[in-house]
Backbone bond lengths (Angstrom), bond angles and torsions (degrees), N, CA, C in turn:
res aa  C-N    CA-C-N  psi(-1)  N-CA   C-N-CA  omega(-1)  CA-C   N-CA-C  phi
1 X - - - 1.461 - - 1.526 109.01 -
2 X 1.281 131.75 152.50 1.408 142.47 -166.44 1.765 90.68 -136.97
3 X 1.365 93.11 115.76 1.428 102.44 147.08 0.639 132.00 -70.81
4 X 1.454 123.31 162.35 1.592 126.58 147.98 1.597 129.93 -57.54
5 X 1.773 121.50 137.07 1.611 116.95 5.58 1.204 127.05 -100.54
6 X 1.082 97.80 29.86 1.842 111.84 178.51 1.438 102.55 56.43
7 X 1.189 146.32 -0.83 1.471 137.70 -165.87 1.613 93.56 -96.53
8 X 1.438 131.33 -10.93 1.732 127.32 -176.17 1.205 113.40 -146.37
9 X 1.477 129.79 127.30 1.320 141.32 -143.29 2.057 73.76 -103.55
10 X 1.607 96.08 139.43 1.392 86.39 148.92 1.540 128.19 -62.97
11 X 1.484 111.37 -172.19 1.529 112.24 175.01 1.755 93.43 157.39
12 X 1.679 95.54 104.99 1.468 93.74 167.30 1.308 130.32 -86.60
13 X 1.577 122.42 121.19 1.516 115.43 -158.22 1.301 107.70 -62.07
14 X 1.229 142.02 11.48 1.702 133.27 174.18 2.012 103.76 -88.95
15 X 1.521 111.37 -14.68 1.442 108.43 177.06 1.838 102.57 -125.47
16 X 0.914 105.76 56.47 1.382 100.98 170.66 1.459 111.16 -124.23
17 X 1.157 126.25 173.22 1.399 122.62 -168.09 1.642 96.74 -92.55
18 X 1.299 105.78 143.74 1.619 110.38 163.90 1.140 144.41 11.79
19 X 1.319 163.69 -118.95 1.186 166.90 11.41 1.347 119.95 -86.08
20 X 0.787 148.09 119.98 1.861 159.49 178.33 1.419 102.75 -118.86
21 X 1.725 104.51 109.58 1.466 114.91 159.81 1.251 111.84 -44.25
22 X 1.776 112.09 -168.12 1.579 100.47 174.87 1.851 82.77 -97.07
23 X 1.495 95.17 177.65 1.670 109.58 -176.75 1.476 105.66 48.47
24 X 1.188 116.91 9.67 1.831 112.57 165.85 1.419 113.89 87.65
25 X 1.631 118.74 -5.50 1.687 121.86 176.82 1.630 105.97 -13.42
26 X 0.873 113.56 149.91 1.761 119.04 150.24 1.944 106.74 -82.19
27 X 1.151 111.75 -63.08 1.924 110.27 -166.68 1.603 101.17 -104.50
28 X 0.996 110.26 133.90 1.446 128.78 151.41 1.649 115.86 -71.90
29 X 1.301 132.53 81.76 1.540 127.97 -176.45 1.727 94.78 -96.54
30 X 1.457 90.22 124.80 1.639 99.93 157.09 1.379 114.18 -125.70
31 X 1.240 116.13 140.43 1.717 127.17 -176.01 1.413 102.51 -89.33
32 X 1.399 121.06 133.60 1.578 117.43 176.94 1.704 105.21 -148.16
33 X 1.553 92.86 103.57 1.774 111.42 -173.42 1.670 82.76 -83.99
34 X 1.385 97.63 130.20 1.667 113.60 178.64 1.827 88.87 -80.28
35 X 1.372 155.53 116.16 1.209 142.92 174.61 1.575 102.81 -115.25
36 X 1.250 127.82 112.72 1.516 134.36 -150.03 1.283 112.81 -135.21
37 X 1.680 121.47 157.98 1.459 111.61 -179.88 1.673 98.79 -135.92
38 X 1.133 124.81 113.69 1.442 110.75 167.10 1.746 110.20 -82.66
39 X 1.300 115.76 158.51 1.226 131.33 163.51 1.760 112.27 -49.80
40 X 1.029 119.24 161.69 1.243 133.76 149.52 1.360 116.30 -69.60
41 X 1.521 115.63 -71.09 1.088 128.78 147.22 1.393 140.89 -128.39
42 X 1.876 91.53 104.84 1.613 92.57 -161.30 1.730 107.09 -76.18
43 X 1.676 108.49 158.88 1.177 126.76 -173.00 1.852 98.11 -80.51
44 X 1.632 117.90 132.54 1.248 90.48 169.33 1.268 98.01 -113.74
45 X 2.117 86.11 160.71 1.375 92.69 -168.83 1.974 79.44 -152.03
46 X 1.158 105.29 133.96 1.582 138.04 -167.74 1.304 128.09 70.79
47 X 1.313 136.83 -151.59 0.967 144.35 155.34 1.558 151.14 -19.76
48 X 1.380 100.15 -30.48 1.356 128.85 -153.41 1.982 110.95 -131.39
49 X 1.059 91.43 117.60 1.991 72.56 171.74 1.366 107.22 -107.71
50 X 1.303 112.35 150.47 1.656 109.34 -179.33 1.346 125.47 -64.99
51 X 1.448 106.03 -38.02 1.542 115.43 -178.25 1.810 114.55 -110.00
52 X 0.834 115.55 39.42 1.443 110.01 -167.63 1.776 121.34 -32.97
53 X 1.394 107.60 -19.14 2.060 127.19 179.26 1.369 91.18 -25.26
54 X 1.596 105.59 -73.88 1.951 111.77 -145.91 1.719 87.27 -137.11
55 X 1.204 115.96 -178.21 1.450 160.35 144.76 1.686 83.25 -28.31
56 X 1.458 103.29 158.79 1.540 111.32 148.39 1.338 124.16 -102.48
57 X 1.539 145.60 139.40 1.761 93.41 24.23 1.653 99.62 -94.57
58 X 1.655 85.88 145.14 1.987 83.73 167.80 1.147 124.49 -106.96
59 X 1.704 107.55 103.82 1.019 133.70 -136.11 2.072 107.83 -71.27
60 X 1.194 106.81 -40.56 1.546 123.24 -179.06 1.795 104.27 -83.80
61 X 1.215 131.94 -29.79 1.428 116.84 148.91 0.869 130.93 -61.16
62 X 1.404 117.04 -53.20 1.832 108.18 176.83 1.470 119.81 -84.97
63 X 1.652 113.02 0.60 1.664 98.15 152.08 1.487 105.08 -104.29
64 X 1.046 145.40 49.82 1.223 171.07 57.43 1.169 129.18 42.52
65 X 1.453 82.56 -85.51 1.659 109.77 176.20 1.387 119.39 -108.91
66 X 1.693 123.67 5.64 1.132 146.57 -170.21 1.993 92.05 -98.26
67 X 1.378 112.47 -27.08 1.542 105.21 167.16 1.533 115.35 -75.23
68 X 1.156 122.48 -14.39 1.234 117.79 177.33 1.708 124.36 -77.28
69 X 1.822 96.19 -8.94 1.571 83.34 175.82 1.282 101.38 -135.08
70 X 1.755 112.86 26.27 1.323 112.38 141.89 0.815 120.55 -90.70
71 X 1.419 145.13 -50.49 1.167 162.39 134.08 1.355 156.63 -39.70
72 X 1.232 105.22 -78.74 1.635 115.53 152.71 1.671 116.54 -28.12
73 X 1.000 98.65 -88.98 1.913 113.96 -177.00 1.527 102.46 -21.05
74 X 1.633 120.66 -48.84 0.903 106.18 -174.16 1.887 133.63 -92.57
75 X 1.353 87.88 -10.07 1.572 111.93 152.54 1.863 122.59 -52.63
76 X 1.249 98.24 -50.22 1.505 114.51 -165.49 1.295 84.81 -85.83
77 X 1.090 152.09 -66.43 1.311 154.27 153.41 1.592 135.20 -0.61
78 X 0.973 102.60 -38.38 1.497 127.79 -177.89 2.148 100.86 -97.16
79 X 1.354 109.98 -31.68 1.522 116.82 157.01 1.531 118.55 -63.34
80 X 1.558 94.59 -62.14 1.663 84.42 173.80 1.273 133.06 -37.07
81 X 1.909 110.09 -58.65 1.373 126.49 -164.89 1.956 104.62 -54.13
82 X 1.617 100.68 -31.53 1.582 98.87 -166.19 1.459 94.39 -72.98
83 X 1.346 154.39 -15.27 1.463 153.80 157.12 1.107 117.45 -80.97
84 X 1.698 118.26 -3.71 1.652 117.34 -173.82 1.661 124.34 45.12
85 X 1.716 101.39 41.10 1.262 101.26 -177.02 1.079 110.35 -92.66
86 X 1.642 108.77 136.58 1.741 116.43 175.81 1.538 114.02 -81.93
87 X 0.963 121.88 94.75 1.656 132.25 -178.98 1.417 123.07 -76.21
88 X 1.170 107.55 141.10 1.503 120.71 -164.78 1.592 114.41 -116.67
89 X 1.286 115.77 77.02 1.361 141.70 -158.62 1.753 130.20 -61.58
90 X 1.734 103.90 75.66 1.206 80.10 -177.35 1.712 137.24 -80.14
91 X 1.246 103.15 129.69 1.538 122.56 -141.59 1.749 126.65 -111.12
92 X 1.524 116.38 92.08 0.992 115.01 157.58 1.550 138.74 -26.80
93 X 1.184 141.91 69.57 1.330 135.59 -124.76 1.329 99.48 -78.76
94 X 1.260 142.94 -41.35 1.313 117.86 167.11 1.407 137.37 -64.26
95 X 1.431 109.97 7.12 1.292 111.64 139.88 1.695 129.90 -30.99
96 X 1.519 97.11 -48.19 1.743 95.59 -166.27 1.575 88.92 -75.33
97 X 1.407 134.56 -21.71 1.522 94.40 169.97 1.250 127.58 -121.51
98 X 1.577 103.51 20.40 1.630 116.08 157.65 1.646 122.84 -70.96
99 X 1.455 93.00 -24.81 1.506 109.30 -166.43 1.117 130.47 -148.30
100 X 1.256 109.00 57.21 1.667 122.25 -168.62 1.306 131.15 -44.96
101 X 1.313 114.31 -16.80 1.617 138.08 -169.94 1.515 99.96 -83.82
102 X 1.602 101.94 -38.36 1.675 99.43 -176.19 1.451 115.08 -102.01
103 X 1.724 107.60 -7.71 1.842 111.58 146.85 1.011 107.96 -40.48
104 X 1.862 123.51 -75.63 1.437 151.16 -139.09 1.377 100.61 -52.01
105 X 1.799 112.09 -70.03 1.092 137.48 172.13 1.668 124.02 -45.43
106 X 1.462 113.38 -29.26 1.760 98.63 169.57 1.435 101.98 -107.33
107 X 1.235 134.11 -7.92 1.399 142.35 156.19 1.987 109.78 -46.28
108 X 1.215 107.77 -63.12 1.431 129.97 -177.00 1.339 98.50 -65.83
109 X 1.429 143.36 -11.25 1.331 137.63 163.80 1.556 122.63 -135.63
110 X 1.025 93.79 48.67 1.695 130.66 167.60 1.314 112.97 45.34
111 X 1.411 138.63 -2.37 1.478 153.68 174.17 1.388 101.60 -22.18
112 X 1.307 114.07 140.10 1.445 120.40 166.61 1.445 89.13 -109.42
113 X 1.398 76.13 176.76 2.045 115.03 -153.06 1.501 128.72 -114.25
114 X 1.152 129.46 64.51 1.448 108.93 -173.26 1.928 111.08 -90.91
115 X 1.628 109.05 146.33 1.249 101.94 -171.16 1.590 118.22 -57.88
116 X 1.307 124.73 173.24 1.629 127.07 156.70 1.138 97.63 -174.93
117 X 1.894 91.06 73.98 1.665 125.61 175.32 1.378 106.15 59.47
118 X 1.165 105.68 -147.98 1.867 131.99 -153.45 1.975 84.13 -114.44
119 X 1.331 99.18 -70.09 1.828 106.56 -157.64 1.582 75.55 -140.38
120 X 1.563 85.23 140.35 1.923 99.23 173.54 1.344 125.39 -85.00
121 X 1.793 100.13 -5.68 1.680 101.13 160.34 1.310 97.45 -80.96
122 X 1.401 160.11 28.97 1.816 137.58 152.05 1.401 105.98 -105.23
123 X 1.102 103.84 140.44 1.427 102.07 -174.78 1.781 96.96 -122.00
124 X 1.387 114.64 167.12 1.586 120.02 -179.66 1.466 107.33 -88.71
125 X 1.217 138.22 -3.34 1.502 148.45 -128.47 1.860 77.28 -84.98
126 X 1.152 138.28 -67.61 1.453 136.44 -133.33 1.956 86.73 -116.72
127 X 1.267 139.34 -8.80 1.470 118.50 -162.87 2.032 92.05 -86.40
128 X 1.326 82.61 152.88 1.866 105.10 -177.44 1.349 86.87 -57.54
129 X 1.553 102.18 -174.71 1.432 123.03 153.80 1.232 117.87 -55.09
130 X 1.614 117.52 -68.66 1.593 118.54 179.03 1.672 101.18 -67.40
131 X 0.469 154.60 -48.71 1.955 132.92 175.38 1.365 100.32 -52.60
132 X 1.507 130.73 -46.42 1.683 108.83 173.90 1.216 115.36 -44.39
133 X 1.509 120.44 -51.84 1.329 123.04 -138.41 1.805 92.59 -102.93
134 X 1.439 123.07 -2.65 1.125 124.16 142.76 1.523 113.13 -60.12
135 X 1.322 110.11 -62.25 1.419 119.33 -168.10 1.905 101.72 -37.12
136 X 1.452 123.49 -54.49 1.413 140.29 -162.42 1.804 96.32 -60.15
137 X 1.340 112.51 -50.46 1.344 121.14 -154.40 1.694 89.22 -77.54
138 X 1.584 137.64 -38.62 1.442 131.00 158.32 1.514 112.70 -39.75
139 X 1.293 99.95 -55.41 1.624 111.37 -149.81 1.902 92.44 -63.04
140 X 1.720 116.82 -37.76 1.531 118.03 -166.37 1.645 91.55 -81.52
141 X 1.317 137.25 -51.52 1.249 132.53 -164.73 2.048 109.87 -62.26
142 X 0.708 113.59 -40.15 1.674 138.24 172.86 1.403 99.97 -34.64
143 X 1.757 100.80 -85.06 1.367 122.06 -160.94 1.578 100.37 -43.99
144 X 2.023 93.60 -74.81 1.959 85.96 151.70 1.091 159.99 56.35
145 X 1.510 77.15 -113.24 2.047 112.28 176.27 1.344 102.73 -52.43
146 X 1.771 100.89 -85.80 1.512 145.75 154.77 1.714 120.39 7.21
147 X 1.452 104.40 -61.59 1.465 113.97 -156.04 1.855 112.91 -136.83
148 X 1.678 96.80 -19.49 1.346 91.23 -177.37 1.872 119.79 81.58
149 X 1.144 101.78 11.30 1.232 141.35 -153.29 1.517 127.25 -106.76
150 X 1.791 139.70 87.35 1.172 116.58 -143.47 1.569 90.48 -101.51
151 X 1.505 109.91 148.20 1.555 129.81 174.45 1.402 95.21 -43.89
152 X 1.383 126.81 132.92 1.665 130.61 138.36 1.165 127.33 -101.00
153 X 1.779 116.70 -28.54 1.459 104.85 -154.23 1.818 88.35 -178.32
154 X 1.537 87.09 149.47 1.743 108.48 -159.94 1.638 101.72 -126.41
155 X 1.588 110.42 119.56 1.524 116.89 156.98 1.924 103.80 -108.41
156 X 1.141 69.49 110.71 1.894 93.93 -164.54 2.064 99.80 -35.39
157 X 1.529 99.16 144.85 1.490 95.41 165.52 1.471 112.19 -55.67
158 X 1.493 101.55 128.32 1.418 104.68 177.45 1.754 122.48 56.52
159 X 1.183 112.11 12.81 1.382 137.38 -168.21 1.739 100.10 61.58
160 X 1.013 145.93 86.39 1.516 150.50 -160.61 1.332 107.24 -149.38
161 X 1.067 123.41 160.93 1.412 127.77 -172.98 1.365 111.78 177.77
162 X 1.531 124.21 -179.76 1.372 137.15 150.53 1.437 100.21 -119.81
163 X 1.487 85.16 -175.88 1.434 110.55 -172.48 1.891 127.16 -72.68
164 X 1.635 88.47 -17.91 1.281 118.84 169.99 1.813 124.95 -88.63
165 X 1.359 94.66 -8.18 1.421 84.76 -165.73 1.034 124.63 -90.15
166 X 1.908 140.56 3.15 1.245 142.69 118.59 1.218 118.00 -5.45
167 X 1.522 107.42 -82.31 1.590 105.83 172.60 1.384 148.57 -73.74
168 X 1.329 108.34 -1.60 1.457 126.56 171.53 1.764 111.58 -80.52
169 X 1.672 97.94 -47.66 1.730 94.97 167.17 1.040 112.75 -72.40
170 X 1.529 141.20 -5.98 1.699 139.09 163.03 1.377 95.28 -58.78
171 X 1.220 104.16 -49.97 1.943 102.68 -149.38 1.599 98.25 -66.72
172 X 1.862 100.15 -55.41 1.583 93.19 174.07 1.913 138.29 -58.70
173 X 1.467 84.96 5.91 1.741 84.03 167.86 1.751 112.67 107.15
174 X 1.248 111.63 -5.88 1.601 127.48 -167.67 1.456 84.51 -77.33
175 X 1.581 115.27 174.60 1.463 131.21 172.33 1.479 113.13 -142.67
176 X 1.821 108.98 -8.37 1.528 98.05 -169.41 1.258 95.09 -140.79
177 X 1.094 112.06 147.87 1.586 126.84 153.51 1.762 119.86 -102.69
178 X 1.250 107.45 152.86 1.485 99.71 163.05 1.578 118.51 -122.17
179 X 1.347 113.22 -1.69 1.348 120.84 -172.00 1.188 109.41 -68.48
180 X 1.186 148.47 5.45 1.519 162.88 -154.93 1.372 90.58 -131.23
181 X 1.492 130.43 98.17 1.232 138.69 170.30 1.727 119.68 -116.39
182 X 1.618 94.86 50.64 1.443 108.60 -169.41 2.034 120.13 -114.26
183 X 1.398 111.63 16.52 1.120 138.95 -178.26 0.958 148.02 -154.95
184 X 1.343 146.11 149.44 1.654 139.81 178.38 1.561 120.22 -97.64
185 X 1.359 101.27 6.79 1.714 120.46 168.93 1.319 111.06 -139.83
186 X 1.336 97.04 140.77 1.614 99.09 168.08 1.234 134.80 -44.37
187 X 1.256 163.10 139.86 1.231 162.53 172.27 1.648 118.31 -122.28
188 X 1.354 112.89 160.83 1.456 114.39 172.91 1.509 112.60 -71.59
189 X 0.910 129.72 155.06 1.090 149.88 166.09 2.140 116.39 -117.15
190 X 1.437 110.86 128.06 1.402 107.25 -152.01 1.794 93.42 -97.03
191 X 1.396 93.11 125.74 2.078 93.28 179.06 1.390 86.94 -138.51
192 X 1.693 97.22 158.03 1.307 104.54 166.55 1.406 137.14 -90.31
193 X 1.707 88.97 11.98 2.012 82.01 156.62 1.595 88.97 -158.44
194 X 1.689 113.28 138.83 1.634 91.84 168.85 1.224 109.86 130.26
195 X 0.750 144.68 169.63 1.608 129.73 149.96 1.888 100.14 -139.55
196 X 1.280 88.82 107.31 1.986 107.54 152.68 1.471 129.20 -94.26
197 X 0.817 106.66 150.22 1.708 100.05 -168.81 2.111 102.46 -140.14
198 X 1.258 111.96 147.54 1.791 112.41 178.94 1.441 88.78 -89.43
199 X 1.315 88.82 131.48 1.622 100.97 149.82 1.662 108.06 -140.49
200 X 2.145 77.42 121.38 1.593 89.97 170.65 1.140 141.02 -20.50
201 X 1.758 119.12 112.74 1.409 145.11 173.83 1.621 107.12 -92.76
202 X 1.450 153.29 -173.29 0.669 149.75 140.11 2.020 129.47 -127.65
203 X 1.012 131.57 100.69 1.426 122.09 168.32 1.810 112.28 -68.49
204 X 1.262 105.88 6.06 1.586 110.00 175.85 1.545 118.21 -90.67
205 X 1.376 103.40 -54.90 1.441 117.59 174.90 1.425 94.81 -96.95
206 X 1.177 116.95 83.84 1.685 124.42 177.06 1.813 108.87 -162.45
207 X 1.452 106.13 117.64 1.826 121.97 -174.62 1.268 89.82 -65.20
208 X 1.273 140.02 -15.44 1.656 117.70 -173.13 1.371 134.90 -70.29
209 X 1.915 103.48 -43.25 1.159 144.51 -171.46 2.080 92.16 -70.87
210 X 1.477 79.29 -69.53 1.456 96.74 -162.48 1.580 113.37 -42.33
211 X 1.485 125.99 -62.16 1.117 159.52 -166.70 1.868 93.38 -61.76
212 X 0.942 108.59 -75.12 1.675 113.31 164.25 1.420 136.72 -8.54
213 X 1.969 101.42 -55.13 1.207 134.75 156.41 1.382 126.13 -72.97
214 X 1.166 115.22 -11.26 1.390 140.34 162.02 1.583 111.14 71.12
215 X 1.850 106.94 40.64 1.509 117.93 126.23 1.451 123.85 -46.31
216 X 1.197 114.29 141.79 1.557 109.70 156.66 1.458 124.56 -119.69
217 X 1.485 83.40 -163.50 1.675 85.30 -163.55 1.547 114.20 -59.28
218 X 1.414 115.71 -42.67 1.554 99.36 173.00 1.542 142.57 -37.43
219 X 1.528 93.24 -47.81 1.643 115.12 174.62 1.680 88.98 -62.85
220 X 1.147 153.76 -69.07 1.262 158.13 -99.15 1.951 77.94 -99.16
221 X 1.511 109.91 -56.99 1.373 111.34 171.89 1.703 131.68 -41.49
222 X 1.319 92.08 -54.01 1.673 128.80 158.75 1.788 100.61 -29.36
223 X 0.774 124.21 -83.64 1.227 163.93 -129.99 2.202 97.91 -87.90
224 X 1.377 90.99 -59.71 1.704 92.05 176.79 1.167 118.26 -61.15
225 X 1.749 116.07 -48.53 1.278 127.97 163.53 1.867 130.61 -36.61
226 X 1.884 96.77 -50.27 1.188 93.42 161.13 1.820 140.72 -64.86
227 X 1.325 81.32 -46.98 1.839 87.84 178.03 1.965 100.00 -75.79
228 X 0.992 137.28 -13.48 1.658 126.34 156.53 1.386 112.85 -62.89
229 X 1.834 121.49 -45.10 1.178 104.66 155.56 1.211 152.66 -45.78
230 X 1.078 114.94 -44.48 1.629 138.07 165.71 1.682 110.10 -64.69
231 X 1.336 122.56 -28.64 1.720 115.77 -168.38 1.783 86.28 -92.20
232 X 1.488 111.02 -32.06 1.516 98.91 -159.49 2.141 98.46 -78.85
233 X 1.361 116.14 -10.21 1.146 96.86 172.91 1.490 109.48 -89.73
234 X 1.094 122.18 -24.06 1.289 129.79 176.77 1.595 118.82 -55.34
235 X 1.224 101.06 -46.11 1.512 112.59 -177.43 1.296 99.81 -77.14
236 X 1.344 142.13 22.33 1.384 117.58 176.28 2.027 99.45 -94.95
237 X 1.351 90.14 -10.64 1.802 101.18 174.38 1.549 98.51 -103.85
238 X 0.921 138.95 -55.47 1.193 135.86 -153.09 1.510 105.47 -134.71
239 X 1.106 136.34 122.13 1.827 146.85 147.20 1.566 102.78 -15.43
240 X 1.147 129.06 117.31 1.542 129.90 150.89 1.766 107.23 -121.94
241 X 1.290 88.13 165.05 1.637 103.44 -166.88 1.817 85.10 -124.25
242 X 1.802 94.23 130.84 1.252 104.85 150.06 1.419 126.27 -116.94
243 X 1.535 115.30 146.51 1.705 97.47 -178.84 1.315 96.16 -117.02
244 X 1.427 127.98 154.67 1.624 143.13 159.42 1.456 109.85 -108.72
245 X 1.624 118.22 102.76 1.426 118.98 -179.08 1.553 107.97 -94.64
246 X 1.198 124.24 136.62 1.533 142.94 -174.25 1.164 134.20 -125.06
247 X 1.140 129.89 134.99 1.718 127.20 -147.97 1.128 73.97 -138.65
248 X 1.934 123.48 120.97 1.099 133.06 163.92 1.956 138.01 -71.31
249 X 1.808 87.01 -6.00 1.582 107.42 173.67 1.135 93.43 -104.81
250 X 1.461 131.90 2.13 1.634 110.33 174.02 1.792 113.27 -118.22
251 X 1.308 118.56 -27.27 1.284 128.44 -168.96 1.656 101.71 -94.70
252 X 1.517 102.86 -40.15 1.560 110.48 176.15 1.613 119.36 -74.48
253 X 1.582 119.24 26.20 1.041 131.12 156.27 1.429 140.39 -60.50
254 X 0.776 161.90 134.29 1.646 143.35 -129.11 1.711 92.57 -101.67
255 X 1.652 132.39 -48.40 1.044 136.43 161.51 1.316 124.07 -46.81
256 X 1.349 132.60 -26.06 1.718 134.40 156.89 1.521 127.07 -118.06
257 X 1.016 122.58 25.53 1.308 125.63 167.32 1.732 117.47 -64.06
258 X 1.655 91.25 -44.54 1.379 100.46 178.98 1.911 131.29 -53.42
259 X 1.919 87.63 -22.57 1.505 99.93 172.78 1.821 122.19 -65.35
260 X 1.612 94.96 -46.42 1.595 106.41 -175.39 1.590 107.35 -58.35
261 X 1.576 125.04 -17.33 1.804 136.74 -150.15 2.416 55.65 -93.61
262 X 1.714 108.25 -96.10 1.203 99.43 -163.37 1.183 121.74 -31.55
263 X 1.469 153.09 -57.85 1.683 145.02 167.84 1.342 109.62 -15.18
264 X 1.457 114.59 -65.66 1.177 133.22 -178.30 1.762 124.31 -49.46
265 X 1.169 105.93 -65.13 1.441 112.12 163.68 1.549 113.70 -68.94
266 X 0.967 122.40 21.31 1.493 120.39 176.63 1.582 93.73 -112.76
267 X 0.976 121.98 -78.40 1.940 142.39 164.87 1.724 99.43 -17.81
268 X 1.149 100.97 -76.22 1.703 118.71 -151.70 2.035 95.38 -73.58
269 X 1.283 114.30 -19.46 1.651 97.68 156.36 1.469 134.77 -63.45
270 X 1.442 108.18 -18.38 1.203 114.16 -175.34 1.452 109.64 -72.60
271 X 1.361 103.98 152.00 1.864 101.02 154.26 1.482 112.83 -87.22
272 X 1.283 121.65 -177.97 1.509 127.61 176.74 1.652 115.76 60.21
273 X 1.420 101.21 43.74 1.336 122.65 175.50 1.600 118.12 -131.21
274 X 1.744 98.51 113.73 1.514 103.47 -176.32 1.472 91.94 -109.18
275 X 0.839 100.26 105.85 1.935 130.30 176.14 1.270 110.23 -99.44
276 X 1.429 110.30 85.53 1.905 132.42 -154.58 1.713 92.84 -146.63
277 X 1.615 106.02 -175.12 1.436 108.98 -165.81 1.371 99.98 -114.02
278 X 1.629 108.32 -168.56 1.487 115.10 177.12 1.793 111.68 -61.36
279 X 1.340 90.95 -52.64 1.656 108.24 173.24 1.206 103.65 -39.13
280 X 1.380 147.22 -90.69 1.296 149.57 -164.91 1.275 129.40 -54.37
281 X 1.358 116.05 -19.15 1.372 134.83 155.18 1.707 124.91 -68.61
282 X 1.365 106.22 -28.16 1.130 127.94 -164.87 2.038 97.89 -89.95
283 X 1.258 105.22 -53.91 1.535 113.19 173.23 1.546 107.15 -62.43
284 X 1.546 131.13 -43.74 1.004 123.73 -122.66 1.649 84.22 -95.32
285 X 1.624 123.07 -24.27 1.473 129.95 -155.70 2.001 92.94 -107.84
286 X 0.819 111.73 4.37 1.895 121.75 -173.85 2.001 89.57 -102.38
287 X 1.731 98.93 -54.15 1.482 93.00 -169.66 1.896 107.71 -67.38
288 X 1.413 108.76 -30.03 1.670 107.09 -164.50 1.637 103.79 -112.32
289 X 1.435 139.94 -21.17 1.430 118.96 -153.97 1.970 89.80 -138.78
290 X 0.907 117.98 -23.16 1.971 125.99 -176.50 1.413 91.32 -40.05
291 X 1.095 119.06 -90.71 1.601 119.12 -155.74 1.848 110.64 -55.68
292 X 1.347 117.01 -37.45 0.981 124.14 178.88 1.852 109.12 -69.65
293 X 1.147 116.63 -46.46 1.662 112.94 170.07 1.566 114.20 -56.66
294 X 1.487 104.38 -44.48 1.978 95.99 -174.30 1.864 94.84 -69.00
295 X 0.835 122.50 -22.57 1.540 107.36 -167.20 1.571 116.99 -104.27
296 X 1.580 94.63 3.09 1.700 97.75 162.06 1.374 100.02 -84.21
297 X 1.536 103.71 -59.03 2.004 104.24 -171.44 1.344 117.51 -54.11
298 X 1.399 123.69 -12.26 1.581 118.68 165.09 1.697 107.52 -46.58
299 X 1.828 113.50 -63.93 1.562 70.79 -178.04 2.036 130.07 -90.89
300 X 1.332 115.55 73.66 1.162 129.05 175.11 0.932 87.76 -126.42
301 X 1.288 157.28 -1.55 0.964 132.49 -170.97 1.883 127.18 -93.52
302 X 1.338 115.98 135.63 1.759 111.21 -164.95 1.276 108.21 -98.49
């Protein structure tokens, strides 16, 4: 019998086979600046409204988050470069032609790209099949255009989805998801043609959640440091992946910037750190551990 949702085989990471970065790393850290555009006035369309506060336009949310790509991005930005981290951008795609300066700029430092939609007010919750699989064929032509740059991997608008959309980003050529925030290794993901696989996102180590609830940046510091401790002893048996998610109107604040410089210099002293993107994580566990993970979790299965 197969439970539900049939899209992920169990597999408890204490019986799984190995993982070995390349050169033997213990953690896989990828940096992922959420860089986003809300509407002025977004159109709604399903279930969900983006701004529920006021009426539209809402004017103090979307300049909000409209400081983050005046500002912020390039705050947090100027942190990264001093660690030379290659960042793996999850990316509002009309960004690249809302904001060409902040195309130019993650273009010019080789960042890969995973989508998070068109505009983060649309969500996938209500589009058909063919409007998804429209949606995929935008999201690959875009990147594209834009960057020269081929689609790999989708952190859903607003994390949203259907029930289809595993297999529609198979068909369109993607390999990763991140909306599956249920592990510290990649896993398969089950489509009917293709092979996609999750690689760890985090809503834990994430300024959005936290900051919201009105954690701050210290704890947020607090907090990365600890769970790097714990993956980097772990990984001396087994490969774990950590992710750091970043909201450039929230981290690129003049009062916490200084935390992400500490995260960073805490992490990046270590040795046995392959400090790579979603993309490369996503290829690197398809070329060495894919076939070998679906055919351990066969026997878990009920």
């Amino acid at each position: 019998m197969s439970l539900p949702p049939h899209r992920v085989d169990y597999s408890p990471i204490i019986e799984r086979p190995p993982i070995k970065w390349p050169n033997g790393e213990r953690v896989a850290l990828w940096i992922a600046p959420n860089v986003e555009h809300y509407e002025y006035m977004p159109v709604q369309y399903g279930p969900r409204n983006p701004w529920p506060r006021t009426p539209y336009p809402d004017v103090q949310q979307y300049s909000y988050r409209d400081y983050g790509n005046r500002v912020g991005f390039w705050r947090m930005l100027e942190v990264l470069d001093q660690y030379k981290i290659r960042a793996c951008v999850s990316l509002n795609l009309a960004v690249l032609e809302h904001f060409p300066e902040i195309r130019d700029a993650m273009v010019e430092r080789d960042w890969d790209f995973m989508s998070h939609g068109i505009y983060n007010t649309r969500y996938l919750y209500a589009y058909t099949e063919e409007e998804e699989r429209e949606f995929y064929r935008d999201n690959v032509e875009t990147l594209k255009r834009q960057t020269g740059k081929q689609l790999k991997g989708m952190l859903g608008p607003a994390i949203s989805g259907t029930v289809r959309t595993p297999d529609l980003m198979a068909e369109a050529g993607l390999i990763y998801h991140t909306d599956w925030m249920h592990d510290d290794q990649p896993v398969p993901i089950n489509v009917e043609s293709g092979k996609l696989v999750s690689v760890p996102y985090s809503i834990e180590l994430n300024d959005s959640p936290l900051f919201r609830v009105n954690y701050e940046a210290d704890y947020f510091a607090e907090i990365c440091k600890r769970q790097f401790d714990q993956l980097y002893k772990e990984g001396a048996e087994s490969g774990r992946v950590m992710c750091i998610a970043l909201h450039p109107f929230l981290i690129g604040q003049p009062h916490r910037i200084k935390y992400l410089n500490e995260i960073l210099s805490y992490i990046m002293s270590h040795d046995g750190i392959w400090q790579t993107t979603a993309d490369d994580i996503a290829e690197y566990y398809i070329d060495n551990y894919y076939d070998q993970a679906v055919e351990n979790a066969q026997q878990y299965k009920v």
